[in-house]
C-alpha positions as CSV (number, residue, x, y, z in Angstrom):
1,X,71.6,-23.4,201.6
2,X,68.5,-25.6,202.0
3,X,65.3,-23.1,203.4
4,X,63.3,-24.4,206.2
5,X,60.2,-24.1,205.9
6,X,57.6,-22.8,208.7
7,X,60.9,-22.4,211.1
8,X,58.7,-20.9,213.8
9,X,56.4,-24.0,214.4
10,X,60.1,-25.8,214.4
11,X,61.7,-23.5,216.9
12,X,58.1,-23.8,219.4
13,X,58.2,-27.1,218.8
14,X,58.7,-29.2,222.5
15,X,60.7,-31.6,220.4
16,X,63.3,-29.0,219.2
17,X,66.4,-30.3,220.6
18,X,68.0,-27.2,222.0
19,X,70.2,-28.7,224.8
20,X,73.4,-27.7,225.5
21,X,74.8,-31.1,224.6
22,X,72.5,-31.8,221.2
23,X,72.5,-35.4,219.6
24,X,73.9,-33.4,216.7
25,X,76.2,-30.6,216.4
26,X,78.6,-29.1,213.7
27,X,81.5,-27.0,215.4
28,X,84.0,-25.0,213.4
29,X,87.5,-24.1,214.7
30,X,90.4,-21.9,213.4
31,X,93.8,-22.9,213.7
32,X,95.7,-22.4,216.7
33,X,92.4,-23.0,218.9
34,X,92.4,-25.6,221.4
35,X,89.3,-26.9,224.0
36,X,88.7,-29.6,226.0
37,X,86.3,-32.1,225.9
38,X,84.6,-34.0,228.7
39,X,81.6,-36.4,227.5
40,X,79.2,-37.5,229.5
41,X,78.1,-40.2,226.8
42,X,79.7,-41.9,223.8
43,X,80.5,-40.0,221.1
44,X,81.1,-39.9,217.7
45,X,83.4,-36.9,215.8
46,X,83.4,-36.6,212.4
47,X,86.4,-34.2,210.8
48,X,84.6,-33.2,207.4
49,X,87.9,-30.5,206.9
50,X,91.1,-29.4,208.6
51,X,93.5,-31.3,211.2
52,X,93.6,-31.8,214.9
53,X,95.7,-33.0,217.2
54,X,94.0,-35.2,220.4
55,X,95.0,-36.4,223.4
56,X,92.8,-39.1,225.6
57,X,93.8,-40.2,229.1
58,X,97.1,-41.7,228.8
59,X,97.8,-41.4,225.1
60,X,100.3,-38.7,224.1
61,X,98.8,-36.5,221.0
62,X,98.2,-37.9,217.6
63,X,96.4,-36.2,214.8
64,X,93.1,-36.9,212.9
65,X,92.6,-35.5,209.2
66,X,89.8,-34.2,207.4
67,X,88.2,-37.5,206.2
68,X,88.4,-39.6,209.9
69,X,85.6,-40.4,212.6
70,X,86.9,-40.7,216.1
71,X,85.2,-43.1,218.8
72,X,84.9,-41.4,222.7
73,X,83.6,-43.2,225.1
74,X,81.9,-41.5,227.9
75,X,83.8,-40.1,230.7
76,X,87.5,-39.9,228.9
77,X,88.5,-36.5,228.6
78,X,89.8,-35.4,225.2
79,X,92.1,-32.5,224.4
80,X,92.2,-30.9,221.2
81,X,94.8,-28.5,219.6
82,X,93.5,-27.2,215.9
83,X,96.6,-27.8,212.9
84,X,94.5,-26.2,210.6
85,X,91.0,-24.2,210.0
86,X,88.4,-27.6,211.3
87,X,85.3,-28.5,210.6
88,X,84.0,-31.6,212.7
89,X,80.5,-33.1,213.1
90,X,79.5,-34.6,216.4
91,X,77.1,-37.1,217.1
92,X,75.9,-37.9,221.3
93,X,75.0,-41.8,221.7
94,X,72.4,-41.0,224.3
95,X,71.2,-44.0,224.0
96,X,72.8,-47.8,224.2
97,X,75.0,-48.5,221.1
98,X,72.9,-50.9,218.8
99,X,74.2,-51.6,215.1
100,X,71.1,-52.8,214.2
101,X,68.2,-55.0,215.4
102,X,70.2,-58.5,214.9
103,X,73.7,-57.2,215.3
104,X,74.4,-56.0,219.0
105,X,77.5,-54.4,220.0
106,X,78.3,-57.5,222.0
107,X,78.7,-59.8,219.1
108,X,81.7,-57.6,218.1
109,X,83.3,-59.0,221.5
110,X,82.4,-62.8,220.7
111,X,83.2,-62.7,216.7
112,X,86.3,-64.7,215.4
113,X,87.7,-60.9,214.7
114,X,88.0,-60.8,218.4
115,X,91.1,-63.4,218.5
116,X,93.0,-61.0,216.4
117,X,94.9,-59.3,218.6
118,X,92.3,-56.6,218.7
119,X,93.2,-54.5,221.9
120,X,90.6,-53.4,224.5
121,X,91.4,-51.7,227.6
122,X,88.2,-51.7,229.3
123,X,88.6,-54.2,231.9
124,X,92.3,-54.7,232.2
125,X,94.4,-55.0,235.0
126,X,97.4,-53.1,236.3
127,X,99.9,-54.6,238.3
128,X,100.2,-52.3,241.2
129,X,103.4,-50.0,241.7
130,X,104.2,-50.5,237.7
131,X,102.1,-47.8,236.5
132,X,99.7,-47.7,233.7
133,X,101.2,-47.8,229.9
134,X,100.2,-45.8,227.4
135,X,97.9,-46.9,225.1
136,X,97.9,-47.1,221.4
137,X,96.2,-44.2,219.6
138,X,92.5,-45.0,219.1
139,X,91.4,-47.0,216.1
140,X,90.1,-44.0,213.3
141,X,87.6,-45.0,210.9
142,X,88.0,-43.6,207.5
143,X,84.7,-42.0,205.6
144,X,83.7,-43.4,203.0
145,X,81.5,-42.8,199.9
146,X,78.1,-44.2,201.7
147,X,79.0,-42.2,205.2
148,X,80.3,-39.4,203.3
149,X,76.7,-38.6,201.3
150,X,75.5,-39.1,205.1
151,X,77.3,-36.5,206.6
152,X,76.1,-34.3,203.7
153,X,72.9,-34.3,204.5
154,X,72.9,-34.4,207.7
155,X,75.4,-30.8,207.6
156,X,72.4,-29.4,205.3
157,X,69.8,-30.1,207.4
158,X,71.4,-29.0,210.6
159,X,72.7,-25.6,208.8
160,X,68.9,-25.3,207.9
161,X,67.8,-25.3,211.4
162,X,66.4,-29.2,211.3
163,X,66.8,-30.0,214.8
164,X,63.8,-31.9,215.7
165,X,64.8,-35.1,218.1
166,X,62.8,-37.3,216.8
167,X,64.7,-36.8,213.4
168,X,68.2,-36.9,215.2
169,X,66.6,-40.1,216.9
170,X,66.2,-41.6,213.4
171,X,69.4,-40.3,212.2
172,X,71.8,-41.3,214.8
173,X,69.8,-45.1,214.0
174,X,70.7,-44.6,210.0
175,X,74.3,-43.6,211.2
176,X,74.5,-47.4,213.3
177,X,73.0,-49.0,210.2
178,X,75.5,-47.6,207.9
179,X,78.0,-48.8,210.2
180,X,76.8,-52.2,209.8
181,X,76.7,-52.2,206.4
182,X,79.3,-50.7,205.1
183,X,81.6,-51.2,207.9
184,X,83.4,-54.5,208.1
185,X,83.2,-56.3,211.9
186,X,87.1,-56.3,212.0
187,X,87.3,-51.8,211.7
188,X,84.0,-52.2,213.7
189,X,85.4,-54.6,216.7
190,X,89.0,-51.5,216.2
191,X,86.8,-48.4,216.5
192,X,84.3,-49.6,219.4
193,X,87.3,-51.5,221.3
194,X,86.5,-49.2,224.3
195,X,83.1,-50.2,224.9
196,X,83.1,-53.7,224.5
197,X,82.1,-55.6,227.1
198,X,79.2,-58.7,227.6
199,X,76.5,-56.4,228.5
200,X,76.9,-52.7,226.5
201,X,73.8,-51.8,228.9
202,X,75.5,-52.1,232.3
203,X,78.8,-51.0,231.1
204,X,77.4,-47.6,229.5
205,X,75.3,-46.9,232.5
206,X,78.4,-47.2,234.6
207,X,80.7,-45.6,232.5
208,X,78.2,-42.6,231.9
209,X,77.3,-42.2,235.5
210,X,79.4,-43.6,238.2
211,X,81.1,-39.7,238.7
212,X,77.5,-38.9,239.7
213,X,77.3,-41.6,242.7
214,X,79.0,-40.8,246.2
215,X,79.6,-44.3,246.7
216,X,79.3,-47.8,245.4
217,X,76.0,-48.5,246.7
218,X,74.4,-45.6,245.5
219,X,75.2,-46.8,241.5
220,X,74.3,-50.5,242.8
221,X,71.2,-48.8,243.9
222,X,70.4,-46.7,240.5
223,X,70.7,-49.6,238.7
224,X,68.2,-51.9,241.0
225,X,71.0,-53.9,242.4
226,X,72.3,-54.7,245.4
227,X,75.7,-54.0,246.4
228,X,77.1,-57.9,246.4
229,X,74.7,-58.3,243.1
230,X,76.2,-55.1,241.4
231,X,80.1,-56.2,242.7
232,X,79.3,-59.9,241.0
233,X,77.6,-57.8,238.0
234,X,80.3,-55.8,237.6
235,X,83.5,-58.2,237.6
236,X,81.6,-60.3,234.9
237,X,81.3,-57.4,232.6
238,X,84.6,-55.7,233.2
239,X,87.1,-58.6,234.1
240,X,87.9,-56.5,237.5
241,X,86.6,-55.4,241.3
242,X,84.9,-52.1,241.2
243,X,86.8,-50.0,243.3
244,X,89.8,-51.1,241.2
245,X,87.8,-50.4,237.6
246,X,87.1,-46.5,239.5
247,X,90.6,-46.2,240.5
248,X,91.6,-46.8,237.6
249,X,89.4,-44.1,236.0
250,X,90.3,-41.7,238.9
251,X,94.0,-42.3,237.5
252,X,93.6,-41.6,234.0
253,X,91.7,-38.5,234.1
254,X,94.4,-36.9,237.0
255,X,97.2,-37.9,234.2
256,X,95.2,-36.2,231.7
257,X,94.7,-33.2,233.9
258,X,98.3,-32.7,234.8
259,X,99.9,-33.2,231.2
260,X,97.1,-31.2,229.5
261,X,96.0,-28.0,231.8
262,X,97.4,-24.7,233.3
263,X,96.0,-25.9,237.1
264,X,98.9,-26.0,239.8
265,X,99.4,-30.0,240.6
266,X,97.9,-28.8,244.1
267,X,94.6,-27.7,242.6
268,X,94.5,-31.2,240.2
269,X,94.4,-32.9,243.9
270,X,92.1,-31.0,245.4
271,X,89.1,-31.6,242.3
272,X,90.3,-35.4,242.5
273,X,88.9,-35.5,246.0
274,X,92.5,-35.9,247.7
275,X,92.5,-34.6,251.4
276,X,96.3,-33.3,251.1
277,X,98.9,-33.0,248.3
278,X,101.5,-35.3,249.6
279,X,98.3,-38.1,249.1
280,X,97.9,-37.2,245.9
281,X,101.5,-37.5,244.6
282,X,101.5,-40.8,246.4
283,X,98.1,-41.7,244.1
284,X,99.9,-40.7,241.7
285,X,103.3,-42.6,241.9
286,X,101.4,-45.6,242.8
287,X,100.5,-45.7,239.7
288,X,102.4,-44.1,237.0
289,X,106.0,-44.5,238.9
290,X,106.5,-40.5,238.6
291,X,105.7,-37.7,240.7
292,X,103.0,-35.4,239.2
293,X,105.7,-32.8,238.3
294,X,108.0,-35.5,237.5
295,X,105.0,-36.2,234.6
296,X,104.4,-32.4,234.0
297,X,108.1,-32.1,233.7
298,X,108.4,-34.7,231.0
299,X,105.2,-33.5,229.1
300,X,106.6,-30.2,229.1
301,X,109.7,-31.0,227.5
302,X,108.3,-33.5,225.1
303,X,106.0,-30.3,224.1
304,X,109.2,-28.4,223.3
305,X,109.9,-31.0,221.2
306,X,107.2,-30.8,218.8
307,X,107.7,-26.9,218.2
């Protein structure tokens, strides 16, 4: 392994990136192990070795080898169970998504690859009453030779103790510029499909920071809007009214929560802010067409399955 030299002036440094959410981190598992992940920002996960099974909001599990990079935006839950000994690579997008200085992350949305059929579920509608379909399993990008030689380095440097922001800064910016260039706009417009929208900015911020607000007017206010201006903003850029877009949200992370923890279905209401159970199974029918132990019922069975 690569020495680092003068690692004391490193580990003083201000700019040592020792948060508990780093821009990059390597994680190993061993099979059998499961967690749960809940980003706060977009992320990238690299599997360098092993296999994992994921499940995403609504999606039922589907697995990612060693060789795949997985896409998750911020705020959508992730559960993970570990097929074999893993060896994954993450990398926080703490800051807006930008492939390179000429090539935003909005020109994905208004390329010709666009009209191909190319599903994204950021602004769309659900008819009330019919429930919320599962989605496709997310669009994996594969590693190639150019990102593979990236990921090398960057595993050296981080086993070496490198973990200076202003290099993860600049590394994080090589990672978007490999992307570009190696990456053709079709797999691109696939693997981001859940952040598209007309204005990345505003639909980052919200994504990344509307479970902090109490109320609509408190985002509108963070972002230096008013409330009508925000509302207008915000069904321009996601095709929908807020409070619909956040129950929406609110719906897919309850159905994650009952198919993928140990809580009781009583405890899941309560941390989803409902004021008595019988609401929350209403919420819940609303828009799924099942009971919450209808849907734990049916999970639960479907696990049984798989063993």
């Amino acid at each position: 392994m690569a020495e680092l030299l003068y690692a004391g002036e490193h580990l003083d440094c201000p700019n040592y990136d020792n948060r508990q959410r780093p821009s990059i981190e390597e994680i190993f598992y061993r099979q059998g192990d499961s967690c749960e992940v809940q980003p706060w920002v977009n992320k990238l996960i690299f599997v360098s070795e092993g296999e994992l099974e994921c499940s995403a909001a609504l999606t039922g599990y589907y697995p990612i080898h060693s060789g795949q990079i997985l896409f998750l935006p911020a705020n959508r839950s992730l559960s993970c169970s570990i097929v074999k000994d893993t060896h994954i690579t993450i990398i926080r997008l703490y800051e807006k998504i930008q492939l390179c200085d000429c090539f935003r992350l909005e020109d994905l949305k208004t390329s010709t690859y666009k009209s191909k059929g190319l599903h994204n579920d950021i602004g769309a509608s659900q008819e009330e009453g019919k429930g919320i379909s599962q989605k496709d399993c997310p669009y994996l990008l594969n590693v190639n030779p150019v990102m593979e030689r990236y990921l090398e380095l960057l595993n050296l440097c981080y086993r070496a103790g490198l973990r200076c922001r202003y290099y993860n800064e600049g590394k994080v910016r090589e990672l978007m510029f490999i992307l570009r260039a190696f990456y053709s706009k079709e797999q691109l417009a696939r693997f981001f499909a859940t952040a598209l929208t007309t204005d990345t900015y505003f639909s980052q911020f919200v994504m990344s920071n509307y479970t902090r607000y109490n109320n609509l007017t408190d985002l509108a206010q963070a972002m230096g809007y008013t409330v009508s201006g925000f509302e207008k903003k915000f069904r321009k850029v996601f095709q929908c009214a807020p409070y619909a877009w956040m129950r929406r949200q609110r719906a897919r992370e309850a159905y994650h929560c009952i198919k993928t923890s140990d809580l009781s279905l009583k405890q899941i209401g309560m941390i989803f802010g409902f004021s008595s159970h019988p609401a929350f199974i209403k919420f819940i029918r609303q828009n799924f067409g099942q009971t919450p132990g209808q849907i734990r019922k049916k999970i639960t069975m479907a696990e049984m399955d798989r063993i």
